[in-house]
C-alpha positions in Angstrom: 101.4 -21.9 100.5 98.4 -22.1 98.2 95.9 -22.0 101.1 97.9 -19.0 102.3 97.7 -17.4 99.0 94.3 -18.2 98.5 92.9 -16.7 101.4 94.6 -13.3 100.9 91.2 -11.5 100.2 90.3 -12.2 103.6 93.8 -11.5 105.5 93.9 -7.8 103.9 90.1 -7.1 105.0 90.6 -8.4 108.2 94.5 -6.3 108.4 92.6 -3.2 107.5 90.6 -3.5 110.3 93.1 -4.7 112.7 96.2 -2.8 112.1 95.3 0.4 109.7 96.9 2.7 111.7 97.6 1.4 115.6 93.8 3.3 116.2 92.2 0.2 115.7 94.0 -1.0 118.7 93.2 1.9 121.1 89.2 1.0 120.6 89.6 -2.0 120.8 91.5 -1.6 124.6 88.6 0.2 126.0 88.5 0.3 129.7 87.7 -2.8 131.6 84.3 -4.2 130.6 82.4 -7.6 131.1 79.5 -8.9 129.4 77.1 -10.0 131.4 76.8 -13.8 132.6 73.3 -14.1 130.7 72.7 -12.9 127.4 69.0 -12.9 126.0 68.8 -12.1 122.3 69.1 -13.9 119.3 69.7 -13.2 115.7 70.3 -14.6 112.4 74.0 -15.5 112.8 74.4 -16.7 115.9 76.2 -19.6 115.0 78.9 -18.3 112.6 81.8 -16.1 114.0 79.8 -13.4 116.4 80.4 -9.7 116.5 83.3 -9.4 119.5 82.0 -7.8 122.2 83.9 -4.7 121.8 84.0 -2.5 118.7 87.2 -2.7 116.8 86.1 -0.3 113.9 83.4 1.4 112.4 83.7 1.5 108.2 82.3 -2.2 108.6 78.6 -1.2 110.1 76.0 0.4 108.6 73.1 1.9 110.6 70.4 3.0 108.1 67.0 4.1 108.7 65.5 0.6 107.0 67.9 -1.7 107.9 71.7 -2.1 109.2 74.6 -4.2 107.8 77.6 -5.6 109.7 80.9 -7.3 107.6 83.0 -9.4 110.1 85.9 -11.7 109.0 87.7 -14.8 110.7 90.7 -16.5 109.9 92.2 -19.6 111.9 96.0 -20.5 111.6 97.0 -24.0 112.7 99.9 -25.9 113.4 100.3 -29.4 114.7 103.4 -31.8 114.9 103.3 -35.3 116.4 105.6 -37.9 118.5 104.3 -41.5 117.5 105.4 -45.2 118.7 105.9 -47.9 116.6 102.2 -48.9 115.8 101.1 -45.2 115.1 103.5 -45.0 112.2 102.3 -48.2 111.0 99.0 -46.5 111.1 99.3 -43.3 109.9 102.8 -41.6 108.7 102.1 -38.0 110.3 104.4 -35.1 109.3 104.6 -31.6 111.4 102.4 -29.0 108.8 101.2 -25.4 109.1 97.1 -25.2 107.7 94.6 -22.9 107.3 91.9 -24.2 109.5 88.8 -21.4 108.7 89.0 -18.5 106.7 85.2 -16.5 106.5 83.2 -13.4 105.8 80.0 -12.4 107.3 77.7 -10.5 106.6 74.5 -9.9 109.0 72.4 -7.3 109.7 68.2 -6.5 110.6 65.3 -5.0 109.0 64.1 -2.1 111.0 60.2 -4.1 110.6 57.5 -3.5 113.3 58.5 -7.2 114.2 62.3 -8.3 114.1 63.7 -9.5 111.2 67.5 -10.5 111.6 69.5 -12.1 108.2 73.0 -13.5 107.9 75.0 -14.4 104.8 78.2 -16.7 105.4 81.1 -17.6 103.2 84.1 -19.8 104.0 87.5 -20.5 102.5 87.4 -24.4 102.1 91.6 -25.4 103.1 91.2 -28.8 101.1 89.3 -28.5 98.7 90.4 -24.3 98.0 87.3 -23.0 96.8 84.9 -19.8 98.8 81.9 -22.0 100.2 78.1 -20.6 101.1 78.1 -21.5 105.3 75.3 -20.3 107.9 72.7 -18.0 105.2 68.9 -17.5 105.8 66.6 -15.5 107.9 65.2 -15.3 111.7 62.1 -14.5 112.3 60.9 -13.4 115.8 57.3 -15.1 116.6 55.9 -14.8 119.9 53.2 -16.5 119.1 55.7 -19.5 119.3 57.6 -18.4 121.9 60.6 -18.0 120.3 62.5 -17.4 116.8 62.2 -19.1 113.4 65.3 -19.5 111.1 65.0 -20.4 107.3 67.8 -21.4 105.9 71.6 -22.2 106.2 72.2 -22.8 109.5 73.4 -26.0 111.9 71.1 -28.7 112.6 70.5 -27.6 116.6 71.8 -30.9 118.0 74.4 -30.8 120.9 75.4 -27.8 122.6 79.3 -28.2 121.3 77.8 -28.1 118.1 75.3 -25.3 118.3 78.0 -22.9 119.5 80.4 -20.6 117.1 83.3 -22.8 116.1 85.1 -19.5 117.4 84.5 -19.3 120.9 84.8 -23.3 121.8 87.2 -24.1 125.0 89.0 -26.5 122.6 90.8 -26.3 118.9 88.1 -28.3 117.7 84.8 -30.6 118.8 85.0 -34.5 120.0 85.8 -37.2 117.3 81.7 -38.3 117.9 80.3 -34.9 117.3 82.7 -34.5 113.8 81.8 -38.3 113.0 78.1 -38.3 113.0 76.7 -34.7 113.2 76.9 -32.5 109.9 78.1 -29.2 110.5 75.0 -27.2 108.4 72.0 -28.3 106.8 69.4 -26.4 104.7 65.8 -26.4 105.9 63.5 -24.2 108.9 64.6 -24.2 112.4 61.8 -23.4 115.7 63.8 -21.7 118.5 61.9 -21.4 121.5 62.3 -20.4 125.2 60.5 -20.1 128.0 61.7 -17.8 131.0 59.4 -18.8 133.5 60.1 -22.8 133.6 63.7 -21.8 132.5 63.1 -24.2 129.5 64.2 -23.8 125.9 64.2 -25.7 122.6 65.0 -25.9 119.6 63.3 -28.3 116.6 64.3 -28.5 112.7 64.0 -30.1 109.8 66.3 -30.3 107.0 66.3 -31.6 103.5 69.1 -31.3 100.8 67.5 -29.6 97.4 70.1 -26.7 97.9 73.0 -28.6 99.1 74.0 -30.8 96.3 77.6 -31.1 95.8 78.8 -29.4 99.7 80.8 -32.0 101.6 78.4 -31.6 104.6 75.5 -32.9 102.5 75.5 -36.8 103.7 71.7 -37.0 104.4 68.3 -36.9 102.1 66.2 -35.6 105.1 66.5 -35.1 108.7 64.9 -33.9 112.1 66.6 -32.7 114.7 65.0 -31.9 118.8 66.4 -30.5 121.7 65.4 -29.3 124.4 67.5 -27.9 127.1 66.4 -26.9 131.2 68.3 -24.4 132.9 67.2 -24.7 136.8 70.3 -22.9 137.9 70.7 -19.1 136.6 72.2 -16.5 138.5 71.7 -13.3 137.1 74.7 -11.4 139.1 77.2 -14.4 140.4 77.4 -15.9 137.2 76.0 -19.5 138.7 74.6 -21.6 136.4 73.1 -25.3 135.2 72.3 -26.5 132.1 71.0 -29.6 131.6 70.2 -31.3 127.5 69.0 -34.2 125.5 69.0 -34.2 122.0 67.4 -36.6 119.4 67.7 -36.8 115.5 66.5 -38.9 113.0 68.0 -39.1 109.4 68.0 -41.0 105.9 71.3 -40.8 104.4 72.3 -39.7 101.0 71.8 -42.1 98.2 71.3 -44.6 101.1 74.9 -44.5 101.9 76.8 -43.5 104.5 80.2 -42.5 106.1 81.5 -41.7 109.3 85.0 -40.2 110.2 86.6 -38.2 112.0 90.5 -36.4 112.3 91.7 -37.0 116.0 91.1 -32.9 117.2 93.6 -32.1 114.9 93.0 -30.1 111.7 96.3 -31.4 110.0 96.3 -34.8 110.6 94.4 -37.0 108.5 91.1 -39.1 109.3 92.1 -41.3 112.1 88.8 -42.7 112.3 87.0 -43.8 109.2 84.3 -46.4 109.0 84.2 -46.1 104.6 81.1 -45.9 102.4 78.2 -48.6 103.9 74.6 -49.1 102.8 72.6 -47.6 105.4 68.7 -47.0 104.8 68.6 -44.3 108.6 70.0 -43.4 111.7 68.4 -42.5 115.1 70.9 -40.2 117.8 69.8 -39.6 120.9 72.3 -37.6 123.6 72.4 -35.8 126.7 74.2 -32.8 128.4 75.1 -31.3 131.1 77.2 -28.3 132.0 77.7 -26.3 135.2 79.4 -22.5 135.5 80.1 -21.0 138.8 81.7 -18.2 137.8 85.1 -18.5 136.0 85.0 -22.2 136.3 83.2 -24.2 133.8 82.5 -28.3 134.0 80.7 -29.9 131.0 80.1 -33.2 129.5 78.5 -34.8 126.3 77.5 -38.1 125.2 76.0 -39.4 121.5 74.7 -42.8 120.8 73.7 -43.8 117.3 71.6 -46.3 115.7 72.3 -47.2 112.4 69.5 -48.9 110.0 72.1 -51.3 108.1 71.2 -55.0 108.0 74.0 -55.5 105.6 76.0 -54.4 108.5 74.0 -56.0 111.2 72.1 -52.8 112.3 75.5 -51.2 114.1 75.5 -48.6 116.9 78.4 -46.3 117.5 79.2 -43.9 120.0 81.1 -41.6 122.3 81.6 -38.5 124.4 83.9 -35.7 126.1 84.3 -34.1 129.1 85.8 -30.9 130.0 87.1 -28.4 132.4 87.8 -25.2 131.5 88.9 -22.3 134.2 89.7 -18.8 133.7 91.9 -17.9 135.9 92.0 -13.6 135.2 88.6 -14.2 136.6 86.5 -13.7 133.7 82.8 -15.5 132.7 81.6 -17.2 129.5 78.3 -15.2 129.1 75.0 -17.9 127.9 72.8 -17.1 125.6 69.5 -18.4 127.5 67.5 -18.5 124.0 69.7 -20.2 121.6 71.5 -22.5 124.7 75.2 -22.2 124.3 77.9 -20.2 125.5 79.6 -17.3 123.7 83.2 -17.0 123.3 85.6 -15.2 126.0 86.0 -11.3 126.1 89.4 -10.3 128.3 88.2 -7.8 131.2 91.7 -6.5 130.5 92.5 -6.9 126.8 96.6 -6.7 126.1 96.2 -4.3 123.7 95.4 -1.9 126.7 97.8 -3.2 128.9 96.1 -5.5 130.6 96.8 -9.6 130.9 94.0 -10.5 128.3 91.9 -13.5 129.9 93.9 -16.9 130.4 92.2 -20.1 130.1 93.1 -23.3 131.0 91.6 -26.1 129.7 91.4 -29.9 130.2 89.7 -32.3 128.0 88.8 -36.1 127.8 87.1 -37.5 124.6 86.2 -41.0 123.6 84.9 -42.8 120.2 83.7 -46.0 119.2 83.1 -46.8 115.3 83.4 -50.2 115.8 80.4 -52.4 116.4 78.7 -55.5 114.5 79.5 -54.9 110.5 81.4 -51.9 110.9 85.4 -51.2 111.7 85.9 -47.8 111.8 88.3 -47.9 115.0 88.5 -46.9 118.8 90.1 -43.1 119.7 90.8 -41.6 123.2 92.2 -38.5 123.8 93.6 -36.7 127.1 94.1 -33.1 126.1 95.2 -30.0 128.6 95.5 -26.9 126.7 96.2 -23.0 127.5 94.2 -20.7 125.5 95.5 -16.5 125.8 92.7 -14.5 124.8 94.3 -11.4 123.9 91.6 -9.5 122.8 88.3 -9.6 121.7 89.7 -9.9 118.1 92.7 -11.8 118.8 93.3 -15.1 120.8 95.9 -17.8 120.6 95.8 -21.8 121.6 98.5 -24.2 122.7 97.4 -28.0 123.4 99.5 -31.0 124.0 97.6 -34.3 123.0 98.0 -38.0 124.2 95.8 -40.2 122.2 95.3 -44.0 121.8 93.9 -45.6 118.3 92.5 -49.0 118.1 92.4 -49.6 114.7 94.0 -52.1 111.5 94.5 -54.8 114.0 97.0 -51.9 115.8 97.3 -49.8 119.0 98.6 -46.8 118.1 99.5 -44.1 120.4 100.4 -40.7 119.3 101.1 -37.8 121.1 100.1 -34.3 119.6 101.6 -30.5 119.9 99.2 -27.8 118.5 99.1 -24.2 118.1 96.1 -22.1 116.9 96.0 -18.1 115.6 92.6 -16.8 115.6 91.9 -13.6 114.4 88.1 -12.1 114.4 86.8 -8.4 113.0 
C-alpha cells in the first residue's frame, strides 16, 4: 500500500492521458498501422520507456521553433504467487504479493541545431527502497565523422542486447538471472554508437566511472569498459527477415574492491534466490555472444555470459549462464529493429482493442540458466522453464501472464518452485 500510495503522482499523469475523457482512446485506435520491420534513428532515450508508436495525446509535446519536449510516463503492476516442495520452503518461505515493479517519467526532446542534438531526463519510483531515482539522463550527439552517435551521460552500459533494449518492450517480465547478476542496469560515463549500412555492422563502445553515482544501488563498480559489436547479414527491408549476430566484452574494477552478485528468479516479488554475498574482488572480465533470428512474426534468440572474476581469496572464480527464447505473434505482427542502436522495440497491435480490433497476442517460451557457484564462491545453481502469453492491447496498454517451473541448487538443497505471474503495463 505504501508503494501504491507513493507512486500516485505518476498514476494521475499517466490517467489524464489515458482516460480524460474516452478521446484519448479514439486516437489511440487509429486505423490499422505497422511500423516498419527496420527502424533507423536514434536518440537520447532510447533505452528508457520509448514514445508508443501511436499518439495517445497531445498536451505532453512541445514543438517549438528551437527545440521540442516530450513527457511520457510508465508504471508496471506485478503480481506473483508460488507452489513450492519441501526443499523450496526450506529455502525460501515465499508468500503470494501484489508490487510495484517500475514507476517513471521521461522527459526527452531535440535541439533544432544544424547537427542533431537529442537529450533525455529519466526519473524512477524505486519499490524498495520508496524514493524518486535519476535513471537514463545525458545527451546524444550525432557525429558522422564517427559513423554514428555519441551519448554523455546516464545511460546503460551497451552490453547484451536483452540489456540494451527498453525494460518495456522485452518478450519476458523480466531479463535472465545472469544478465541481473552481473550486468548493472545504468552507469554514468560517454558512450560511441556507431553503424555501418554497407557491411551491415554496428557497435557500440563506453566507458563508465562512478563520480556521479555515489549512493545509487546500481553503482557496484569504480570503472568500467564496455564493447560490442553486432553484424546483421540478414535484413529484409519488406518481409521482415532478419539475423543478428553479437559478442560483447567488458572489463571492470569493482567498488571498494568488493563485490556482489544476485539475482531474484524473473520474479520481481520474490526475494534474491541467488546471492553469492560481499567478496574481495580486485576485477572482472565478461565476454558473451548473441544470436537472434526474425522471420516475420516469429522470433528465436539466445544469449550466453561468462565471467571472470580477479579474487585470489576466492580462487579466481568464473560464473555463468544464459537464455533462450521463442517468441511468436500470432495476430501476425513484427517487432521492428532499430539497425543503429541493435535491439528490438517493443510490440505495436495492427489492430489495437481499443478500436476493436484483437490487439497483438504473443506467445512466449523461455529457458534460462545460472551458475554462481565455482571455486570460492556459493552463490547457487537456477533454471527456469517459462511459457508466457503477453496481450498487447494497445500501444499504451499491455498485460502478461507466465507460469514458471524452476529448480534451485543452493544451502545444500534442491528446491523446486513453481511460479504464477501477472504484469499491468501502462505507457503515455
Amino acid at each position: 500500500m505504501v508503494a501504491l500510495t507513493s507512486t500516485r503522482s505518476l498514476l494521475l499523469a499517466i490517467a489524464a492521458g489515458v482516460g480524460s475523457a474516452g478521446v484519448a482512446w479514439a486516437q489511440a485506435a487509429q486505423p490499422p498501422q505497422q511500423p516498419p520491420p527496420l527502424q533507423d534513428t536514434l536518440e537520447a532515450g532510447e533505452a528508457t520507456v520509448e514514445a508508443p508508436a501511436r499518439q495517445l495525446v497531445k498536451w505532453n509535446e512541445y514543438q517549438g521553433k528551437f527545440f521540442t519536449i516530450r513527457m511520457g510516463g510508465g508504471l508496471l503492476l506485478d503480481y506473483a504467487t508460488y507452489i513450492q516442495d519441501e526443499a523450496s520452503k526450506q529455502q525460501f518461505d515465499l508468500t503470494p504479493a501484489f508490487k510495484v515493479r517500475d514507476g517513471r517519467l521521461l522527459f526527452k526532446g531535440a535541439f533544432k541545431t544544424k547537427r542533431p542534438i537529442t537529450w533525455t531526463c529519466g526519473v524512477m519510483y524505486d519499490g524498495p527502497s520508496g524514493k524518486w531515482l535519476v535513471r537514463e539522463t545525458g545527451f546524444m550527439f550525432d557525429v558522422p565523422a564517427l559513423s554514428g552517435h555519441l551519448f554523455i551521460g546516464r545511460t546503460k552500459e551497451g552490453f547484451s542486447l536483452n540489456k540494451v533494449m527498453v525494460g518495456y518492450a522485452g518478450w519476458t517480465m523480466e531479463r535472465s538471472t545472469i544478465s541481473d547478476a552481473t550486468i548493472p542496469i545504468l552507469a554514468d560515463g560517454i558512450k560511441w554508437l556507431g553503424y555501418v549500412p554497407e557491411a551491415h555492422l554496428l557497435w557500440n563502445i563506453g566507458a563508465y566511472g562512478d563520480a556521479l553515482s555515489e549512493g545509487q544501488s546500481f553503482s557496484s563498480y569504480r570503472n568500467q569498459y564496455v564493447t560490442r559489436v553486432a553484424w546483421v547479414p540478414m535484413m529484409s527491408h519488406n518481409g521482415g527477415r532478419l539475423l543478428h549476430l553479437g559478442v560483447n566484452a567488458r572489463y571492470g574494477e569493482p567498488k571498494d574492491g568488493t563485490l556482489q552478485l544476485k539475482s531474484r528468479p524473473e520474479a520481481f516479488p520474490a526475494p534474491y534466490f541467488l546471492d553469492t554475498g560481499p567478496f574481495p574482488a580486485k576485477s572482472t572480465t565478461m565476454t558473451s555472444i548473441e544470436a537472434y533470428y526474425r522471420p516475420g512474426p516469429l522470433l528465436v534468440g539466445t544469449e550466453y555470459v561468462v565471467q571472470k572474476i580477479d579474487s585470489p581469496e576466492r580462487g579466481n572464480p568464473t560464473v555463468h549462464g544464459g537464455d533462450a527464447v521463442v517468441s511468436w505473434l500470432v495476430t501476425g505482427e513484427t517487432r521492428s529493429y532499430n539497425t543503429r542502436g541493435g535491439y528490438f522495440n517493443q510490440v505495436s497491435p495492427a489492430r489495437t482493442v481499443f478500436g476493436g480490433g484483437p490487439g497483438a497476442w504473443e506467445l512466449v517460451a523461455r529457458v534460462s540458466y545460472t551458475d554462481l557457484d565455482n571455486r570460492g564462491l556459493s552463490g547457487g545453481r537456477f533454471w527456469r522453464i517459462t511459457p508466457m502469453v503477453n496481450w498487447h492491447l494497445s500501444d499504451h496498454t499491455r498485460l502478461g501472464f507466465a507460469y514458471g517451473y524452476g529448480s534451485l541448487d543452493r544451502f545444500g538443497l534442491i528446491g523446486r518452485t513453481h511460479f504464477f505471474q501477472t504484469r499491468l503495463q501502462l505507457q503515455l
